[in-house]
C-alpha positions in Angstrom: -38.8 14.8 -0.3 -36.4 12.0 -1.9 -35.7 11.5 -5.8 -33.6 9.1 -7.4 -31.4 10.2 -10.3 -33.5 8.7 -12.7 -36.4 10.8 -11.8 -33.9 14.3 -12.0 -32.7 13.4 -15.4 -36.5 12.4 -16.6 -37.7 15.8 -15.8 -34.6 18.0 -17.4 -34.5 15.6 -20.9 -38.3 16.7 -21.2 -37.9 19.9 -20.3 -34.4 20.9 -22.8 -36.6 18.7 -25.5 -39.8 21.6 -25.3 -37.8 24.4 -25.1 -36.1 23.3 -28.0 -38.8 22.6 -30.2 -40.7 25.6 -29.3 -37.0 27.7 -30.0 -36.7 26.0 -33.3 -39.8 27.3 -34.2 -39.8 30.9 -33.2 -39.0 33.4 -36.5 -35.9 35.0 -35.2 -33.9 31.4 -34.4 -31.0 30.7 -36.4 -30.2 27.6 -34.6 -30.4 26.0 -31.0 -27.5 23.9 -29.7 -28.0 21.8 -26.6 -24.5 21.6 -24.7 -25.9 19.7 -21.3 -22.8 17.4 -22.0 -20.3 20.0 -23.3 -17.8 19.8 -20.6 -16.9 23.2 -21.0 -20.5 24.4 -20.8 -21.6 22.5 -17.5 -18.8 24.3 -15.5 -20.6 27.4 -16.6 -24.2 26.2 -16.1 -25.4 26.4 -19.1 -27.3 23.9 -21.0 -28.6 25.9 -24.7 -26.8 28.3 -27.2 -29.6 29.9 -28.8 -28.4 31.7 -31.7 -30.8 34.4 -33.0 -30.7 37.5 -35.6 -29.6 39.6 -32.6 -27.1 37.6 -31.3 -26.1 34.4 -28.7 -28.1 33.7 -26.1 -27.2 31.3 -23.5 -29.6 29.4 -21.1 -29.8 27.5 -18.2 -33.1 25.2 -18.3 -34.5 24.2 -15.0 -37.2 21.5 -15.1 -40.1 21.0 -12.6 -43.2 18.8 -11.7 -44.5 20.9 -8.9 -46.4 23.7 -10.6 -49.3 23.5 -7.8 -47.3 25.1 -5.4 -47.5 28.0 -7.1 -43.4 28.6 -6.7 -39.8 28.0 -8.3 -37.1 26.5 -6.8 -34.4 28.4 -6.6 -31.0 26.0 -6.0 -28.8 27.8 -3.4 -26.6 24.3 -2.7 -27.2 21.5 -5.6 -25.0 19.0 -3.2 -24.9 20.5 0.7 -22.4 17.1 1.7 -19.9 18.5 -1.3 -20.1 21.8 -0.4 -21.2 22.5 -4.4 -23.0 25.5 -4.5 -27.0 26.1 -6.8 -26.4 26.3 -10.1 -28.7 29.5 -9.9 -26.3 31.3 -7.8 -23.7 31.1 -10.4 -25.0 30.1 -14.3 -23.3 32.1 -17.0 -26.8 32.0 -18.6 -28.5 35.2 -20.2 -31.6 33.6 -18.9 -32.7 30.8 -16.6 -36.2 29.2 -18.8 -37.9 27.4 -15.7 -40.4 25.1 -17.2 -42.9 22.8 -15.6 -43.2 19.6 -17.6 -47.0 18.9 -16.3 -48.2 22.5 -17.5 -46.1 23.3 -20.0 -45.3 27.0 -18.8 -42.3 28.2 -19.2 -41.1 31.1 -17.2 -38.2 32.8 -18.7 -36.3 35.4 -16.3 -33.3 37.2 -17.1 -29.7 36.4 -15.7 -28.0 38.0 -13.4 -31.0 40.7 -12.7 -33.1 37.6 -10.8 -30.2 36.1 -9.4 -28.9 40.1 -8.1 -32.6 40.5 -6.7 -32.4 37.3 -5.1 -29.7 37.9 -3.4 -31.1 40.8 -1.5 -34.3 39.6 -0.6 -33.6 35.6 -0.7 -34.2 35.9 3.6 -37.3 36.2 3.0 -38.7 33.3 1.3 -38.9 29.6 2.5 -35.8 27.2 2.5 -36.4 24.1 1.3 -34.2 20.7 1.0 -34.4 17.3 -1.1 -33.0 14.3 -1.1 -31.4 12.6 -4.4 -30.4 9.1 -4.2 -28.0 7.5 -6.9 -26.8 4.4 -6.3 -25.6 3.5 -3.0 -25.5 7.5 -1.6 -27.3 10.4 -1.5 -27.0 14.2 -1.9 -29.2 16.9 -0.5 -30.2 20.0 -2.3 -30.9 22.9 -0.8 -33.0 26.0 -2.1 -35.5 28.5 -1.3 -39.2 28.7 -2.3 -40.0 32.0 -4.0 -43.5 32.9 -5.1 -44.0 33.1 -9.4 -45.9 36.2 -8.4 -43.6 37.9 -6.7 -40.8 37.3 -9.1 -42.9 38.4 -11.8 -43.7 41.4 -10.2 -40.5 42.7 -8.7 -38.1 41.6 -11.2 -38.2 43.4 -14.8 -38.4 41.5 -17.7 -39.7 37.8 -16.3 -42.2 36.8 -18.8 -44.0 33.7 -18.8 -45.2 31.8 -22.0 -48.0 28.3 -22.5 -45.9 26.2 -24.6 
């Protein structure tokens, strides 16, 4: 599959805007920062600070059209020509909210359990690749195609909420 750029960013603006309406709302939210252009975040991967009566949390938002498939993405090269490893394979994030824009389901899953249970058993699920154009050139990203119900069965703590 090809994308442009445009079509990327579309997809994540809608996505950090949900998830931050629906963590505004919550009881327990002191406040919810959005640091997608904090420098200083995006080396980490992280895109929200979502302060709470408990504490900081810190999230990585991944936005998605393809809910029919019945999978997430999960990014294990964001540019293969670079040589710039998935941002899931090393976000700084507490958790990783994957949301699909056209269903509004968000599934949260905690960081680094998935991303440690991936790593074991990532051979088994399909690799996938897409193209993103911008501009004159082109990146590919690379990932792997992992059943919702497997994650939410073999990985503690994965919830999924209708937003």
């Amino acid at each position: 599959m090809t994308y442009t750029m445009h079509d990327g960013l579309e997809v994540a603006k809608l996505a950090a805007t949900d998830i931050e309406a629906r963590l505004c709302f919550k009881p327990e939210t002191i406040s919810v920062v959005n640091v997608e252009d904090d420098p200083d975040y995006q080396c980490r991967d992280v895109d929200l600070i979502w302060t709470t009566q408990t504490g900081e949390i810190l999230i990585e938002i991944k936005g998605d059209r393809w809910n029919k498939t019945r999978n997430l993405f999960f990014e294990t090269h964001s540019n293969l020509e670079k040589g710039t490893p998935g941002c899931f394979l090393y976000t700084e994030a507490d958790w990783l909210f994957y949301y699909f824009v056209n269903t509004r389901q968000l599934y949260r899953l905690p960081m680094p359990k998935t991303r440690e249970w991936f790593l074991i058993t990532m051979r088994r699920f399909r690799e996938r690749s897409t193209t993103t154009l911008g501009g004159n050139s082109y990146y590919t990203t690379v990932g792997r195609l992992v059943p919702i119900t497997t994650v939410m069965l073999e990985v503690a703590g994965v919830k999924m909420e209708q937003l």
